[in-house]
PLY file of the C-alpha trace (Angstrom):
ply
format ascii 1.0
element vertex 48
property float x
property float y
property float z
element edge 47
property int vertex1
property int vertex2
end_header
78.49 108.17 95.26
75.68 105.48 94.21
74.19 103.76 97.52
75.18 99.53 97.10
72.77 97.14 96.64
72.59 94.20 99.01
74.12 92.00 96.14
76.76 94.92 95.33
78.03 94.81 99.32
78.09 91.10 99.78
80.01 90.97 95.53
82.36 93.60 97.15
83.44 91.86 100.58
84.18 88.56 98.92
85.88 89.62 95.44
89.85 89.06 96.00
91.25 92.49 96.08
94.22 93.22 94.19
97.74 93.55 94.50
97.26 97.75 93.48
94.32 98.15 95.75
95.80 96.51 98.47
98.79 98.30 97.87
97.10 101.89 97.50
94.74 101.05 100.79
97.70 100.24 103.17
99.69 103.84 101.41
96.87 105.71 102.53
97.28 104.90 106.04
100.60 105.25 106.59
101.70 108.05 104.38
100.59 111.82 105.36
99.90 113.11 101.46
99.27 116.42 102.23
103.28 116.56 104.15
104.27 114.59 101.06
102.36 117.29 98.21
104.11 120.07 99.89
107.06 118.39 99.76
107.09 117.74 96.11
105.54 120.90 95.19
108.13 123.00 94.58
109.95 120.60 92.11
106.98 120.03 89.87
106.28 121.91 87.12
102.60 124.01 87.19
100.82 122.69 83.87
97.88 125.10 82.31
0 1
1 2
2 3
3 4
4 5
5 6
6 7
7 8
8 9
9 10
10 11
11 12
12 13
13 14
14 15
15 16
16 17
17 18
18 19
19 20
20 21
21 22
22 23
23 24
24 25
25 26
26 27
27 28
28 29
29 30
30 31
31 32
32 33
33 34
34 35
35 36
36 37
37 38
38 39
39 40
40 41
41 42
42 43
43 44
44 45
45 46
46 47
């Protein structure tokens, strides 16, 4: 990961975020993924 510049943090705190970020952000904290990979797991098929 790069370190932000000054200009990149304040660019990045005022930039509208959008709808699939917001949306992706808020699924992160409310969905357990590693309860949800096992549950899907077994009806995936393995690529390779």
């Amino acid at each position: 990961m790069n370190q932000m510049s000054c200009s990149d943090f304040e660019y990045a705190s005022k930039r509208k975020q959008p709808r699939r970020e917001h949306f992706l952000a808020e699924m992160a904290g409310v969905v357990l993924w590693s309860g949800l990979v096992v549950l899907i797991e077994p009806c995936c098929p393995k690529g390779g």
